[in-house]
C-alpha positions in Angstrom: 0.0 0.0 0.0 1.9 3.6 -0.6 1.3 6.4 0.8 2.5 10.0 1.2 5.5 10.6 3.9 6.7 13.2 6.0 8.9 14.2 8.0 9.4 15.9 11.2 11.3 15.7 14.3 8.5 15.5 16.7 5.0 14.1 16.3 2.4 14.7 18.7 -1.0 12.3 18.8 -4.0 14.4 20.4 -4.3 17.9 20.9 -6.1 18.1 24.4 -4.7 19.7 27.3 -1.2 17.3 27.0 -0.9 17.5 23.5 -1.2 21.6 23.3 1.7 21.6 26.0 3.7 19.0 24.5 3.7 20.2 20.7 4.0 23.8 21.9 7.1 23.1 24.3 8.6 21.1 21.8 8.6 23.8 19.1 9.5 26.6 21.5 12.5 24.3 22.0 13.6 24.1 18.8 12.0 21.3 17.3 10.2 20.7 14.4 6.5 19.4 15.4 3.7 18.3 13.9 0.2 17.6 16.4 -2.4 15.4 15.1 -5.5 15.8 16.4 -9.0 14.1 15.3 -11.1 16.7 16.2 -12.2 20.4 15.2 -10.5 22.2 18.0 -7.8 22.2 20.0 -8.0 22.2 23.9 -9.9 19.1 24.6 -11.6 19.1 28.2 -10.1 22.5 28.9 -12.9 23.7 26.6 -15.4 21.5 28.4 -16.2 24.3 31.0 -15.0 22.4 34.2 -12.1 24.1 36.2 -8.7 23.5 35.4 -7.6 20.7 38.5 -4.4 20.2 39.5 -2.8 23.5 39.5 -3.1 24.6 42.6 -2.8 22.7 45.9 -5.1 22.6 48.9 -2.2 24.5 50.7 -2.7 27.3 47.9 0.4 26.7 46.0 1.2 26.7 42.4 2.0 23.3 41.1 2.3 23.9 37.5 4.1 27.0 35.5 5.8 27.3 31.8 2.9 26.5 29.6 -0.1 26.2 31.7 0.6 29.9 33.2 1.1 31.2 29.4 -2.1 29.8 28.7 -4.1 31.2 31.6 -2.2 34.5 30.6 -3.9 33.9 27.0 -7.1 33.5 28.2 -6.8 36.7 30.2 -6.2 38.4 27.1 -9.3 36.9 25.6 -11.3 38.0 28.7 -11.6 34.8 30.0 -9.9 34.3 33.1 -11.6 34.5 36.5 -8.8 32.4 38.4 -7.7 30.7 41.3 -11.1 29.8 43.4 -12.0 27.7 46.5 -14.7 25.4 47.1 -14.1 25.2 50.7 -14.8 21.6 50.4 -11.1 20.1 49.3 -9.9 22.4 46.3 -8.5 25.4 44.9 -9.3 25.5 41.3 -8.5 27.7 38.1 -11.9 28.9 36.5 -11.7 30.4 33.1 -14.5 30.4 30.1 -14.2 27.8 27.8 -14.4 30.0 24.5 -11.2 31.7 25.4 -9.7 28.4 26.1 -10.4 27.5 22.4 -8.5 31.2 21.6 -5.7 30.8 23.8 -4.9 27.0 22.7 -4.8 28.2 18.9 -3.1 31.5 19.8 -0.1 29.1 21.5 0.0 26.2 19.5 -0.3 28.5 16.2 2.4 31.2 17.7 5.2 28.0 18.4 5.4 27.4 14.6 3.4 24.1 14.9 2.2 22.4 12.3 -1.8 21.3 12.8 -3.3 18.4 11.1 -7.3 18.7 12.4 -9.7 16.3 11.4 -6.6 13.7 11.3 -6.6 10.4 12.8 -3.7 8.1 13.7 -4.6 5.0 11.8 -1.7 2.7 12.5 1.9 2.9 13.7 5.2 1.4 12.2 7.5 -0.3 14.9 11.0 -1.8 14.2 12.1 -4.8 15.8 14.2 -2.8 18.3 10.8 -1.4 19.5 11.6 2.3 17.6 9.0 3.9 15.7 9.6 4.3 12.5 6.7 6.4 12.1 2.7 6.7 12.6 0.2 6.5 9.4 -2.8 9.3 9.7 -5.8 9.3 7.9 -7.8 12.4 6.7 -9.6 13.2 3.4 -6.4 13.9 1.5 -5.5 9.8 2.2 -3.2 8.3 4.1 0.1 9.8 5.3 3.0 8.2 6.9 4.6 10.6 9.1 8.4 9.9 10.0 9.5 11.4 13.5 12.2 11.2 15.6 10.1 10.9 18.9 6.6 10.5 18.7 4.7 11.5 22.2 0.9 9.9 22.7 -1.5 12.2 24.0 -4.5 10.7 22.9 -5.8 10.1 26.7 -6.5 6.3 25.6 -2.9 5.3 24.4 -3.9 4.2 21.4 -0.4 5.1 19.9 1.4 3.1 22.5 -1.2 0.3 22.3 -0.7 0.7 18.0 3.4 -0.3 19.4 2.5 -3.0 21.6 3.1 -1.5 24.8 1.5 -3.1 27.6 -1.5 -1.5 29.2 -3.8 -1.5 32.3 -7.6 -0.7 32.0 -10.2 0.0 35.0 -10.4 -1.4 38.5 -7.7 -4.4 38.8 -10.4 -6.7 40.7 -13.6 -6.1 38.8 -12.5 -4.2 35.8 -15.2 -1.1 36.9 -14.2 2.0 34.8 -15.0 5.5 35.9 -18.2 7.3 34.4 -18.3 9.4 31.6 -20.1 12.3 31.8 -21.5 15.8 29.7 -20.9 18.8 31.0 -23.4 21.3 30.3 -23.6 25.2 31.3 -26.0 27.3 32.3 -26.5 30.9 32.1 -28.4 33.7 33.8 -27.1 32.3 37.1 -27.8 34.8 40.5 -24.7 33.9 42.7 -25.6 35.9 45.3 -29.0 34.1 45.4 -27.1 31.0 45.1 -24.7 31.6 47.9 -27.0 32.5 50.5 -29.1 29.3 50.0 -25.7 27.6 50.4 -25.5 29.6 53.6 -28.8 29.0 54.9 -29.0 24.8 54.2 -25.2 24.2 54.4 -26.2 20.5 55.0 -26.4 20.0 51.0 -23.1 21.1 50.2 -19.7 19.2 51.2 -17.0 21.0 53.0 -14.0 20.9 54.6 -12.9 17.5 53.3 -9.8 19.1 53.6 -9.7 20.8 56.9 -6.9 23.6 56.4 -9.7 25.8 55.0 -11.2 26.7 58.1 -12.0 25.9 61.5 -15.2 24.8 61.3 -18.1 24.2 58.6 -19.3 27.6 59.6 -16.8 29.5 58.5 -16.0 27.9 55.4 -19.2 28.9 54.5 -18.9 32.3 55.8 -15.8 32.0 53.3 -17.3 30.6 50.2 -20.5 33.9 50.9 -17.3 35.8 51.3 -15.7 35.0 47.9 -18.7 35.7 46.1 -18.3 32.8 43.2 -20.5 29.9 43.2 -18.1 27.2 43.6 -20.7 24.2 45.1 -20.5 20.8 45.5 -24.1 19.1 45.9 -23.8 15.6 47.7 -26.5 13.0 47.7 -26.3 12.8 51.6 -27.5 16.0 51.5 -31.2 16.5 52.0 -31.6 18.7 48.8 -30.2 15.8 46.3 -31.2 12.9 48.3 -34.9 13.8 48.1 -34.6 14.6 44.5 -33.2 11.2 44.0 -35.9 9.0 45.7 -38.6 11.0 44.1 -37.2 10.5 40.7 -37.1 14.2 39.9 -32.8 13.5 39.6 -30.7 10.3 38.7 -27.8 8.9 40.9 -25.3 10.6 40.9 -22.2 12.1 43.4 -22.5 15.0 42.9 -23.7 18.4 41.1 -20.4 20.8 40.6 -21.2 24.4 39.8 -18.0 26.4 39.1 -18.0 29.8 37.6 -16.6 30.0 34.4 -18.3 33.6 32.8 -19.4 36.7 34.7 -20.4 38.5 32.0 -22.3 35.7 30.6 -23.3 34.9 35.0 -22.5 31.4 33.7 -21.2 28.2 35.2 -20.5 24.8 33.8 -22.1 21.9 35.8 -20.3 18.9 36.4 -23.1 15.7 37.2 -24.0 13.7 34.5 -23.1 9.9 34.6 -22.9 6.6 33.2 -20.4 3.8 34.8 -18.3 1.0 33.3 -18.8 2.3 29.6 -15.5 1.4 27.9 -14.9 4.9 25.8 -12.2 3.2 23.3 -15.6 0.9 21.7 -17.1 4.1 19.9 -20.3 2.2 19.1 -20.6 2.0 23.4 -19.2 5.3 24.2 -21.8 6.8 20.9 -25.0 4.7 22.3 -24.7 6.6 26.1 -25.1 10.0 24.6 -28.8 10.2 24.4 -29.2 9.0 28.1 -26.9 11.5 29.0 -28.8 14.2 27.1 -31.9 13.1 29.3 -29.8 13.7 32.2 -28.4 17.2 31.4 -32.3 18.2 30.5 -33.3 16.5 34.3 -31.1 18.2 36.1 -31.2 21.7 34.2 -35.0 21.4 35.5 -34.3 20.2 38.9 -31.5 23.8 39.7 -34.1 25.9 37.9 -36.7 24.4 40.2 -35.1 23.8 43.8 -31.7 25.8 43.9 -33.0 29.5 44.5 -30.2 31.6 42.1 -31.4 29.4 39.4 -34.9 30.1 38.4 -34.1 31.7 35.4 -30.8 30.4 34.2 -30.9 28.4 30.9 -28.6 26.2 29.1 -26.2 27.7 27.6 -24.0 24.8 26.2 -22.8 21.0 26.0 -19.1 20.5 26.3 -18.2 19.4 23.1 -17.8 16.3 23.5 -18.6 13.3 26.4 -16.0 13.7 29.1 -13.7 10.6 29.5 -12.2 9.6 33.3 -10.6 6.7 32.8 -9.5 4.4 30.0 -6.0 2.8 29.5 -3.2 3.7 31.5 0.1 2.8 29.8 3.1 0.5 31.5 6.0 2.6 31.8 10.1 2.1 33.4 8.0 3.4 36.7 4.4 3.1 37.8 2.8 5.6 39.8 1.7 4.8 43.3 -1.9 5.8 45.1 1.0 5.4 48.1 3.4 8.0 46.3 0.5 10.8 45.3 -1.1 10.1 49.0 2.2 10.9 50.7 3.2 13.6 48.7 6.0 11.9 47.7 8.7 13.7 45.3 11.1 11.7 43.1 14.6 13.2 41.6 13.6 12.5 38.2 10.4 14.2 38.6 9.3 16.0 35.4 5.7 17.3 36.8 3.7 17.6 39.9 0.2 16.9 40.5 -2.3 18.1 43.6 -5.6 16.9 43.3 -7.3 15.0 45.6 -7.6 10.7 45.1 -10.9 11.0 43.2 -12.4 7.8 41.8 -15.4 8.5 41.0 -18.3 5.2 40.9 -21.9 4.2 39.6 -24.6 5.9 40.9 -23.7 8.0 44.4 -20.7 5.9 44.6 -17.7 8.5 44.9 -13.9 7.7 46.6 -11.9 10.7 47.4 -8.6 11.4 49.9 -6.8 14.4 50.4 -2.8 14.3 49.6 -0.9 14.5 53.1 -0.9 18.0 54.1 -2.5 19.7 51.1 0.3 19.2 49.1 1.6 17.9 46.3 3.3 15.6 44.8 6.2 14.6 41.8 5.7 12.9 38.3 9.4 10.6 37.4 10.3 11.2 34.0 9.6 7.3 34.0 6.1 7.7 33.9 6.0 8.9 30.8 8.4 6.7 29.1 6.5 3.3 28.1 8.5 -0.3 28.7 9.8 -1.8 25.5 10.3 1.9 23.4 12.8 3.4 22.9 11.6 6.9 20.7 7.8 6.9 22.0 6.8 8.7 25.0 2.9 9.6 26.6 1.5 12.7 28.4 -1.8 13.4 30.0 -4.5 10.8 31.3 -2.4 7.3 29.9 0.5 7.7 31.8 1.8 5.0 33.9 0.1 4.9 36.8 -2.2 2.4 39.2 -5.7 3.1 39.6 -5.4 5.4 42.5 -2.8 7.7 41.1 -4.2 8.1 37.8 -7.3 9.2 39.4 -5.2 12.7 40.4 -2.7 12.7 37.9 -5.6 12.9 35.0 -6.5 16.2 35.3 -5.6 18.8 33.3 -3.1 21.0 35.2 -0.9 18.2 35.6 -1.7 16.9 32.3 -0.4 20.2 31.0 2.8 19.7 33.2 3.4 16.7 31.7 3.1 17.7 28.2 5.5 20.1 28.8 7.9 17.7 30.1 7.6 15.2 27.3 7.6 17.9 24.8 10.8 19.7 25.7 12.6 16.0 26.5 11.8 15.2 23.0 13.4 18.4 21.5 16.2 17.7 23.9 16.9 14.4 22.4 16.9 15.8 18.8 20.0 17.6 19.9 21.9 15.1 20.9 24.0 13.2 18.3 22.8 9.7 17.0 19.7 9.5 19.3 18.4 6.3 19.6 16.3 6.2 23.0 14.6 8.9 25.0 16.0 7.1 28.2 19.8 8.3 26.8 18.8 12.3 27.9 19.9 14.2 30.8 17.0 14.0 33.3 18.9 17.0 35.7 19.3 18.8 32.5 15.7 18.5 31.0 14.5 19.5 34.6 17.4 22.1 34.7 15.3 23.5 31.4 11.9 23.2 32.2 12.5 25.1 35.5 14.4 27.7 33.6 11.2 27.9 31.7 8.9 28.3 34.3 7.7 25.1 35.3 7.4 24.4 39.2 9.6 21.3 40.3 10.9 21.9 43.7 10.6 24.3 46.7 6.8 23.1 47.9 5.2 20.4 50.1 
């Protein structure tokens, strides 16, 4: 079979919140990069409407710099930042508006002298007997097009370059092969915060807080604190008399939670984070395309149920669907190191580490089911360089939601401020190694030096719990 070819010195898969890191870093480093993504826009979940995780700890320090802070900057300049908020419950997270996500990804991707292939898919990948890639075959309407790269970094969120190589994965729970729900984020306009918060204030018994207690002294306060920062972070729980009710009436489905989180005040807008469906295996399309008309009936259920029983909310309206269902949890690629639920728990920092990650242990179940810890002091934790480097490659390297990691650990690491750390990471190790003379393996690069780099570029590696 022939096919055009092409060459390049990096090739990114996926052009979520990983793969816009990686392919920018790697271009700002010198690097010639192509990013292939399948879909009509760049940014992924960051244009979903939820809040950016994982770049700030409980503790209220930055975990993440370099590229994620030059894309919050971007959004700023598209209007579109609201910033660092609490939900007095177990997070600090970053809130922008999803439209000037989808700016501020082009404007960066675009402005690094990438080369974008939308509308592309990754249709098969060549491996030597050495375990290098040779190169990975895309697919769009022009045909098929082998693209030859030096390093080649998955960020697809399922691994499905790494799988295409033979690399060895893990999927789900290990004892009943459970996967985490997917879910479709929906916003809704016309919201009265104030309104919103003082109901908060007067039946604080719906609302979780203080899972982590460094907030405040007492539930009182932190909702004296959430009033006080006037944004409607909240965090419905099913134990709470509000939900439950709605639940055993029928009026809402199952479900963990409802998440509000601000992400326009001009538009008064927040995303809500709720919908669910367990165990769907999102790499089967045919599954992961039959659950979108159930969740459709939940977005329109719960819609009704805040514009009926949360006072702030009578006359909001839907304003959007994230653009596309929201995956958790898929494959998680084997790499030289496996990341711990023990290592994120404890905070636990590594010499090689490349990233960091901060959110909470959050493994989400069916129905109310819902399993989340709080990292050892608010803090943080390190990504090793090895958990982006898959066993048995030597040239291929994976960012974002398939990194190596157990269950438990993947269920922090996944979010997108770490995801965007990691990107980084792979990106400018991969522009590292095409400076070095007959490179053969990513492992052959100087991990002080590549941290060394990314530090000098703004990326937060050491000096926090």
């Amino acid at each position: 079979m022939s096919w055009k070819i092409q060459n390049t010195d990096v090739l990114v898969v996926g052009g979520g919140s990983a793969g816009i890191a990686a392919a920018t870093s790697a271009a700002r480093n010198g690097a010639q990069t192509i990013l292939v993504e399948a879909g009509p826009m760049l940014g992924g979940e960051l244009n979903s409407g939820i809040p950016v995780d994982g770049c700030m700890s409980a503790r209220g320090d930055w975990t993440v710099g370099g590229f994620a802070r030059d894309f919050f900057d971007a959004c700023k300049r598209y209007d579109g930042y609201i910033g660092p908020v609490c939900d007095f419950r177990a997070l600090n997270v970053i809130c922008i508006d999803p439209e000037a996500s989808k700016l501020a990804a082009i404007e960066l991707v675009y402005g690094a002298g990438v080369q974008v292939l939308m509308y592309t898919f990754a249709d098969q990948v060549v491996v030597d007997s050495s375990g290098r890639i040779e190169g990975v075959v895309v697919r769009n309407k022009r045909g098929r097009t082998l693209i030859r790269a030096a390093t080649v970094i998955d960020a697809t969120g399922d691994g499905d370059i790494a799988v295409g190589a033979g690399c060895e994965t893990m999927v789900g729970d290990p004892v009943d092969k459970s996967l985490q729900p997917v879910t479709l984020v929906f916003r809704m306009a016309g919201v009265d915060s104030a309104k919103v918060l003082e109901f908060i204030r007067a039946e604080p018994e719906n609302q979780s807080l203080l899972e982590y207690p460094g907030f405040a002294p007492d539930k009182h306060a932190a909702v004296e604190g959430l009033v006080a920062q006037g944004l409607p972070k909240v965090f419905f729980v099913p134990e709470g008399p509000l939900l439950k009710k709605a639940i055993e009436d029928g009026r809402m489905y199952p479900t963990s939670l409802i998440a509000l989180t601000p992400n326009s005040l001009a538009r008064r807008e927040v995303s809500v984070n709720t919908t669910r469906i367990a165990s769907v295996n999102a790499t089967d399309t045919s599954k992961l395309s039959s659950v979108f008309e159930s969740l459709h009936r939940q977005v329109e259920m719960c819609a009704q149920f805040l514009q009926t029983s949360v006072p702030g909310m009578e006359d909001a309206v839907i304003s959007a669907l994230a653009p596309r269902i929201g995956i958790r949890e898929t494959r998680r690629v084997v790499g030289d190191y496996v990341l711990t639920g023990d290592d994120v728990l404890s905070g636990r920092k590594f010499e090689d580490g490349v990233a960091k990650g901060c959110h909470e242990l959050d493994i989400h179940g069916s129905e109310t089911g819902h399993r989340r810890e709080n990292i050892r002091d608010g803090g943080s934790y390190d990504i090793p360089f090895g958990c982006l480097v898959p066993k048995g490659t030597k040239n291929l390297m994976v960012a974002g939601r398939c990194l190596s990691a157990d269950r438990e650990a993947h269920s922090t690491a996944r979010v997108m401020g770490s995801c965007m750390g990691m990107g980084q990471a792979a990106g400018t190790a991969a522009a590292m190694a095409q400076e070095m003379n007959d490179y053969d393996d990513i492992r052959a690069i100087d991990v002080e030096a590549l941290r060394a780099r990314l530090k000098e570029q703004g990326a937060v590696l050491d000096g926090i719990l």
